[in-house]
C-alpha positions as CSV (number, residue, x, y, z in Angstrom):
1,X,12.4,44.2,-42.6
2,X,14.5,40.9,-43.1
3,X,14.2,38.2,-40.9
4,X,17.9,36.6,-39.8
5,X,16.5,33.5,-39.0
6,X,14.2,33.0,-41.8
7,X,17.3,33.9,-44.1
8,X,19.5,31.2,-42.7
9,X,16.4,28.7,-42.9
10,X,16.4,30.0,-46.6
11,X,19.8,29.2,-47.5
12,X,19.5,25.9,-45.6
13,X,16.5,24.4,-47.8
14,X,18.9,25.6,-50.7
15,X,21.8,23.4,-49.0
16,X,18.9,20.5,-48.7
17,X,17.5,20.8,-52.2
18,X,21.4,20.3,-53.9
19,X,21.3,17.0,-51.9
20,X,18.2,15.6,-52.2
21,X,19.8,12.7,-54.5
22,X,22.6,12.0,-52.0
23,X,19.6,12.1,-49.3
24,X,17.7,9.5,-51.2
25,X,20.5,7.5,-51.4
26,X,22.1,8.0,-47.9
27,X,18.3,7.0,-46.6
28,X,19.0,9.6,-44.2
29,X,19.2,13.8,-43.9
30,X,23.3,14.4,-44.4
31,X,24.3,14.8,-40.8
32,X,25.8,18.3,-41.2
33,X,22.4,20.0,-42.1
34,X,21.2,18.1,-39.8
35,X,23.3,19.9,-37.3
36,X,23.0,23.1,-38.8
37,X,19.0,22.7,-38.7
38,X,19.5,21.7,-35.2
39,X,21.4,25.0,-34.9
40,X,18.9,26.9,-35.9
41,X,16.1,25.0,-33.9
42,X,14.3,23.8,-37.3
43,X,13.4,20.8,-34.5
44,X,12.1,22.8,-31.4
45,X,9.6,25.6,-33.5
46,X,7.3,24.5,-31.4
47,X,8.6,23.8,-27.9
48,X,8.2,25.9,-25.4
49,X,10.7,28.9,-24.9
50,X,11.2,27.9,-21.5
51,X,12.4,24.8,-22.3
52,X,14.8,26.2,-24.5
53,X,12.6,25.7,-27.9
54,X,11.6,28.7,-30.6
55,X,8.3,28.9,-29.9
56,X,7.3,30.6,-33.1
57,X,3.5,31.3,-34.2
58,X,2.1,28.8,-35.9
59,X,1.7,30.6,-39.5
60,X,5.7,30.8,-39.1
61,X,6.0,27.0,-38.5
62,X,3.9,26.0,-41.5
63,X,5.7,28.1,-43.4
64,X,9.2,27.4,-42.5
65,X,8.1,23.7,-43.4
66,X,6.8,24.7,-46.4
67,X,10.3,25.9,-47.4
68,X,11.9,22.8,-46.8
69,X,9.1,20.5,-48.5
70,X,9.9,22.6,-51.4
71,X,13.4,22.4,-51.2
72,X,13.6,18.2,-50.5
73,X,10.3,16.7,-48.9
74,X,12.6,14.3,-46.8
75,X,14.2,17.4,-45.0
76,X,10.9,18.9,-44.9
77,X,8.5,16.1,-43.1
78,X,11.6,15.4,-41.3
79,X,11.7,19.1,-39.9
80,X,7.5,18.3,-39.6
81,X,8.4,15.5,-37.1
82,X,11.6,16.3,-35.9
83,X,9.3,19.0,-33.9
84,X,8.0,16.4,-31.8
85,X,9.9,17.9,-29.6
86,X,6.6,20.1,-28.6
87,X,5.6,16.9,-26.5
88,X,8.1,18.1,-23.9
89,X,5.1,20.8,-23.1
90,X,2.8,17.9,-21.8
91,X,5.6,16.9,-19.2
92,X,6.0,18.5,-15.9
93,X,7.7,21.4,-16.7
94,X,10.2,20.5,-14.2
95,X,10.5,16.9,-15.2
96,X,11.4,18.6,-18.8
97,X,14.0,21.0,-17.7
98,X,15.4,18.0,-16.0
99,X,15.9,15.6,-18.8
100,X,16.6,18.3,-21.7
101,X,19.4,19.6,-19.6
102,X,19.1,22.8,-21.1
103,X,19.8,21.5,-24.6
104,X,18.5,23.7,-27.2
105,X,20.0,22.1,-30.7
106,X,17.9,18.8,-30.4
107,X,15.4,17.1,-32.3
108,X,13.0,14.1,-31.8
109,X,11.1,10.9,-33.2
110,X,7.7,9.7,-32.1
111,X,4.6,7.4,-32.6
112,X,1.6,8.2,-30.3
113,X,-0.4,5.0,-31.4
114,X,-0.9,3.1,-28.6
115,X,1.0,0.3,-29.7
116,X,3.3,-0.1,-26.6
117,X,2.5,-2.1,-23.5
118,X,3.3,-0.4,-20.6
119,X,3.1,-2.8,-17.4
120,X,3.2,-1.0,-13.9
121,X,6.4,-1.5,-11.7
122,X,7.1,0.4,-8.7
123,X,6.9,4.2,-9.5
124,X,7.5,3.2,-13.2
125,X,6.6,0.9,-15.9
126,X,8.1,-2.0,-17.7
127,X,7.9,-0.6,-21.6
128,X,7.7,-3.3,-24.3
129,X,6.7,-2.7,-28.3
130,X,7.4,-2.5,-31.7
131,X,6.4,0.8,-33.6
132,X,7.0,1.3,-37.6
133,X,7.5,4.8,-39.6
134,X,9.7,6.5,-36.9
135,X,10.8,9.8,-39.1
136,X,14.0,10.8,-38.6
137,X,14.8,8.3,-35.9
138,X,18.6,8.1,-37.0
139,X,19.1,11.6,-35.6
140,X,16.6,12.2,-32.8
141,X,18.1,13.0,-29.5
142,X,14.9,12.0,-27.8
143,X,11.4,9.6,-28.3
144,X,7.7,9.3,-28.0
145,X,6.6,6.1,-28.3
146,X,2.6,5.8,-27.2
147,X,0.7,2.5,-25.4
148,X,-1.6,1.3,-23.3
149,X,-1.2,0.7,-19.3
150,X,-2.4,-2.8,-18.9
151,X,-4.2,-4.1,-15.8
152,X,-3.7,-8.1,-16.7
153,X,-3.8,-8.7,-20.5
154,X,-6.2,-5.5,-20.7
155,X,-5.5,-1.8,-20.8
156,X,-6.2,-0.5,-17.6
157,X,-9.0,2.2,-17.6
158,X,-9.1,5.6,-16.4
159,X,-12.4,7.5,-16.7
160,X,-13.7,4.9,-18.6
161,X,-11.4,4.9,-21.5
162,X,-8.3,3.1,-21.7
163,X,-5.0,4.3,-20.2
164,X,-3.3,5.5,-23.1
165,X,0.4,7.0,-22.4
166,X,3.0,8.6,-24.1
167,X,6.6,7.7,-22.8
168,X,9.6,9.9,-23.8
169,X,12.9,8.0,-23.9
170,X,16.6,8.1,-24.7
171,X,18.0,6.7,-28.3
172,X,19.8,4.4,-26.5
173,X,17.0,2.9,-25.1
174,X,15.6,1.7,-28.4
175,X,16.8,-0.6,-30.9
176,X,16.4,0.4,-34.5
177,X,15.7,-1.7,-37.1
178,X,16.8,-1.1,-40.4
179,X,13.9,-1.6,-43.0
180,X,13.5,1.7,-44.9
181,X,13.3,0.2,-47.9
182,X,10.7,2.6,-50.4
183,X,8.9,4.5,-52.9
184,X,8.8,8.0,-51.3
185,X,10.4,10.2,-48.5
186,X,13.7,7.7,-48.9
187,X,15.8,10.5,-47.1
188,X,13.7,10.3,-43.7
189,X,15.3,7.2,-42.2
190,X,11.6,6.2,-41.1
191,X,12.8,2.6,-39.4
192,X,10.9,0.8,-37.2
193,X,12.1,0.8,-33.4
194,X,11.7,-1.6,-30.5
195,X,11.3,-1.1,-27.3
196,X,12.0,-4.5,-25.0
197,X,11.0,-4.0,-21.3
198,X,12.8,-1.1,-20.5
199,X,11.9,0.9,-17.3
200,X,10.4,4.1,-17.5
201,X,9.8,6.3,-14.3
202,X,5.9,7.6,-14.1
203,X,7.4,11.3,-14.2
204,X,8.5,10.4,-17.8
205,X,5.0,10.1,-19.2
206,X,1.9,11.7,-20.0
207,X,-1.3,11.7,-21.0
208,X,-1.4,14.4,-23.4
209,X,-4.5,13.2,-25.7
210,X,-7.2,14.4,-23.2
211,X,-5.7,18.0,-21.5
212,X,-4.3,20.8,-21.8
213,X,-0.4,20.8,-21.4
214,X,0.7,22.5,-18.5
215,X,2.6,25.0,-20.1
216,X,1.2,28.7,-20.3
217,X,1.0,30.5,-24.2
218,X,-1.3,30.6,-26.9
219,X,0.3,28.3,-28.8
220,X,-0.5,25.4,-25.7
221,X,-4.0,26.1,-26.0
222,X,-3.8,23.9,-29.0
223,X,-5.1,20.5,-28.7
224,X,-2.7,17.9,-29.0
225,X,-4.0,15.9,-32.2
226,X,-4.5,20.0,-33.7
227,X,-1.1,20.6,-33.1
228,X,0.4,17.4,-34.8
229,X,-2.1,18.4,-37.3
230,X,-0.2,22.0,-37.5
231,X,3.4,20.4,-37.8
232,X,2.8,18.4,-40.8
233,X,0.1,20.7,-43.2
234,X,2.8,22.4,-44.5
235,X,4.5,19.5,-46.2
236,X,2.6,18.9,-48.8
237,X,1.8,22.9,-49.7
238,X,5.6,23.0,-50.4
239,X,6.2,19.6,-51.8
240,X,2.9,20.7,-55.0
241,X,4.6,24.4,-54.9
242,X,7.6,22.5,-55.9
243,X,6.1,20.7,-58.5
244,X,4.3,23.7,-60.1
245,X,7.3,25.1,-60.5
246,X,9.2,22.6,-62.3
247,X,6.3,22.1,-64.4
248,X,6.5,25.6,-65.4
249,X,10.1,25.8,-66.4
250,X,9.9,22.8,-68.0
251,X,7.2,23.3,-70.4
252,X,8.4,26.6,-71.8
253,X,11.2,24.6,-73.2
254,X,10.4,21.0,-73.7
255,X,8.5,20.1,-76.7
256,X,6.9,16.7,-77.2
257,X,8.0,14.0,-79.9
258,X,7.0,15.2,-83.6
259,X,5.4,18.4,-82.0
260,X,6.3,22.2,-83.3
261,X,5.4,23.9,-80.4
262,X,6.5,23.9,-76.6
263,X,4.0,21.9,-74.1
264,X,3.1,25.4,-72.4
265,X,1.4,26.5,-75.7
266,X,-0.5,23.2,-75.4
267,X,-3.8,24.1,-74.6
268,X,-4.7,20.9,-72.7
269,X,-1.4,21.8,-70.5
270,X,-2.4,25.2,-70.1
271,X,-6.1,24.0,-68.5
272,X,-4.1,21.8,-66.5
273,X,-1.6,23.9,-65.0
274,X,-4.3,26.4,-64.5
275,X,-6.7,24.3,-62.7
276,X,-4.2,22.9,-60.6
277,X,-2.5,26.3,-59.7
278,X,-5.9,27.4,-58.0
279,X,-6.6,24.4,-56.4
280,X,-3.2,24.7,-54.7
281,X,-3.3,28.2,-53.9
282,X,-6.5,27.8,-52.5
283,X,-5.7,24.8,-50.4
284,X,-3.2,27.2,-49.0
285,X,-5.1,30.3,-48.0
286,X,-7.8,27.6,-46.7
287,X,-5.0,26.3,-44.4
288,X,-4.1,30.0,-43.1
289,X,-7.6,31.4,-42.6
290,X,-8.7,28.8,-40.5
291,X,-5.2,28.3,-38.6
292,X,-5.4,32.3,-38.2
293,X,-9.3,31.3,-36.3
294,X,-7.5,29.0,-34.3
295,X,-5.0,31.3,-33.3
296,X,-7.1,34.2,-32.6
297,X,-8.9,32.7,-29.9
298,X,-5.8,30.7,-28.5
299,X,-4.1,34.5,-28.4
300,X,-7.9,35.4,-26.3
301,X,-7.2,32.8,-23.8
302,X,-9.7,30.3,-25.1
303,X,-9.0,26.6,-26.7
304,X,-10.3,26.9,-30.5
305,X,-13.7,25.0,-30.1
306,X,-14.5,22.1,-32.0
307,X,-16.0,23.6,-35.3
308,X,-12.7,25.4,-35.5
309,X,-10.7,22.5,-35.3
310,X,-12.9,20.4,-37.4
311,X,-12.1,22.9,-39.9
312,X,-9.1,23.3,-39.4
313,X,-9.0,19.3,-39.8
314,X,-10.0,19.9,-43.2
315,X,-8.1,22.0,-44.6
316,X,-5.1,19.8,-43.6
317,X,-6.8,17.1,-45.4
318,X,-7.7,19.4,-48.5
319,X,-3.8,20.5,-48.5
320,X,-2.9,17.2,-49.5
321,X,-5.7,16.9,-51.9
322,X,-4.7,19.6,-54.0
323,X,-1.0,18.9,-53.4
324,X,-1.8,15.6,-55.1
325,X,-3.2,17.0,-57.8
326,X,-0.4,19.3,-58.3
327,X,2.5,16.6,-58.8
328,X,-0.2,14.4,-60.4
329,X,-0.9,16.5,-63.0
330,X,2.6,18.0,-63.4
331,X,4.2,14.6,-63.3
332,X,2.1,13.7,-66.5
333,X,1.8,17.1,-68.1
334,X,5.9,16.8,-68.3
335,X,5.9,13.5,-70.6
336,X,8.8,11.5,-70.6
337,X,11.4,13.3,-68.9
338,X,9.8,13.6,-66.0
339,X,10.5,9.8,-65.2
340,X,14.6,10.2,-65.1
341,X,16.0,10.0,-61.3
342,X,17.9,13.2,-61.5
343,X,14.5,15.3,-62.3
344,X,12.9,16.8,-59.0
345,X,9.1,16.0,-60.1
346,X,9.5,12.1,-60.3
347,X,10.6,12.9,-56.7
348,X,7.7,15.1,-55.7
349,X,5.5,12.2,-57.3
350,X,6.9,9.3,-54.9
351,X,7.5,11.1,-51.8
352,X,3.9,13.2,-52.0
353,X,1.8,10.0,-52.5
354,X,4.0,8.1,-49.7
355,X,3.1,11.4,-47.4
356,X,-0.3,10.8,-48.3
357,X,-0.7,7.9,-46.2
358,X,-0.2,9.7,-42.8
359,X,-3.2,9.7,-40.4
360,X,-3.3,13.2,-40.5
361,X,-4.5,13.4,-43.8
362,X,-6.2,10.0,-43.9
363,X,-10.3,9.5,-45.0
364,X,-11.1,9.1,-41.3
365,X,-9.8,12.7,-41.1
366,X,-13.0,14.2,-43.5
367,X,-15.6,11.7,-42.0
368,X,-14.6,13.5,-38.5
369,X,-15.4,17.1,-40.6
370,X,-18.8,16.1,-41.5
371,X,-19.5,14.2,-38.5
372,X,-19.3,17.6,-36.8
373,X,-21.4,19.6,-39.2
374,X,-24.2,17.0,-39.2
375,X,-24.2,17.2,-35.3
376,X,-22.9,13.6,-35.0
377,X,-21.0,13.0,-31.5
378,X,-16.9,13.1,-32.5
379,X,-14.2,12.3,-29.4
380,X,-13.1,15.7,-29.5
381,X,-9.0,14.6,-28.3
382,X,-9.2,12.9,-32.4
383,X,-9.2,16.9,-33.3
């Protein structure tokens, strides 16, 4: 049976692929598919239905952002972090339903790194700090920013470990600062934003990196680092699907200089594509099997243990491997026209390997995998 929703979500990536060039060059998402995703809660997939958000499973969310990567990877890690959003679930639910207002058609920007300095004052804190690569910034209707609670010129410590806050703010609180000048993912507006000693009432944090959020659902059972894991592994999937594709129609018509033949009756292009295609596909059903663990024991009542997550970990992390592979070898596989600005696959080329840079699917990420399987002591909130 056809899925409403999932049909308009269709026909917006379709809306979002068309512009991708006027993205690039706008730096930002065009603000009317903006509101349209907005609309359709593209932003709040995975905030809680009683704040107002979706609160789809999580194989729909991937997905869903898999359909945008495909369609223009700005509109798709911009739907990825737009979903910050979900952080509303480790406020008091009260406190949430409070500052949302009952506002469904929102989206949000947010750092967790602890780069802030938050310095007690009164039932609040001053906020001060400066926070680079804030996705989608230019049309979030809230923020996360993350930092420490100093005691002096030193966090403060709670249980030993460092008091380590997330603060969610107004846009007119913060000041952004223009600088997305790049390579890759041009269209998400990822400025920096400053923050300059503006007060922020105790209810308006949290500490959502070492509990549960105090929501009830499966989906809440999630870890917080495994659920910003969750929001971005479909990015890349849809970005190398994308540049599979294009591969593929490409070569059964392009032939190269002084060849007689097409490059898909290359054989060296045919070992290519097919080694790639597995890789891909396999990346994918990696990233579903062991999300579809996950979610089998959130749906028992249980928080996925730490082999689960590990795993889950990564197959994020392999995601992007193979993703990588995909526009790397479809990006030289398609010779010279590849390199023109109005072809999709130099696009999938810059934005991918800017993507690629994210924490989430960073080195650190796989040394946390095998730390676990060789028994070695991980922090389990870095899941």
């Amino acid at each position: 049976m056809a899925d409403p929703w999932r049909e308009q979500v269709s026909a917006l990536a379709d809306r979002f692929s068309e512009r991708a060039r006027e993205t690039e060059r706008l730096a930002t998402l065009p603000a009317e598919l903006v509101a349209e995703a907005k609309r359709l809660g593209v932003f709040t997939m995975a905030m809680p239905k009683g704040l107002g958000g979706l609160e789809v499973n999580p194989a729909t969310l991937v997905e869903v952002v898999e359909e945008l990567s495909r369609a223009d990877a700005s509109a798709g890690w911009c739907a990825a972090i737009g979903n910050a959003t979900s952080f509303f679930a480790w406020l008091e639910p009260g406190v949430a339903t409070e500052l949302l207002s009952g506002a469904r058609a929102i989206s949000a920007a947010g750092s967790f790194s602890p780069i802030g300095r938050f310095t007690p004052a009164g039932a609040g804190s001053g906020l001060t700090g400066h926070w680079r690569f804030m996705s989608g910034c230019r049309h979030a209707d809230w923020v996360f920013l993350g930092g420490h609670v100093l005691d002096g010129d030193e966090p403060r410590l709670v249980d030993g470990r460092p008091d380590w806050r997330l603060a969610v703010l107004a846009p007119n609180q913060v000041e952004i600062i223009d600088n997305w000048d790049v390579s890759g993912l041009c269209g998400t507006g990822s400025h920096d934003l400053a923050v300059r000693g503006v007060t922020v009432p105790d209810a308006h944090t949290t500490v959502p990196f070492f509990g549960p959020a105090p929501h009830d659902g499966p989906l809440w059972r999630f870890p917080f680092f495994t659920l910003a894991s969750l929001l971005l592994v479909g990015h890349p999937l849809g970005v190398g699907r994308r540049a599979l594709d294009e591969f593929t129609g490409l070569a059964r018509t392009r032939t190269r200089a002084n060849a007689t033949t097409t490059i898909a009756n290359e054989d060296d292009a045919q070992v290519a594509l097919t080694a790639a295609e597995g890789d891909l596909q396999s990346a994918r059903s990696f990233v579903f099997d062991a999300l579809g663990a996950m979610w089998d024991a959130a749906c028992r009542g249980d928080v996925p243990d730490d082999p689960a997550r590990a795993r889950f970990l990564l197959a994020a992390v392999q995601s992007m491997r193979a993703a990588r592979n995909a526009v790397d070898t479809a990006y030289t596989f398609a010779g010279a026209s590849a390199v023109y600005a109005d072809h999709p696959l130099q696009r999938c080329f810059r934005d991918l390997h800017v993507a690629a840079q994210h924490v989430v699917f960073a080195p650190a990420a796989v040394k946390r995998y095998a730390r676990t399987r060789f028994g070695i002591d991980v922090p389990a909130h870095l899941y």
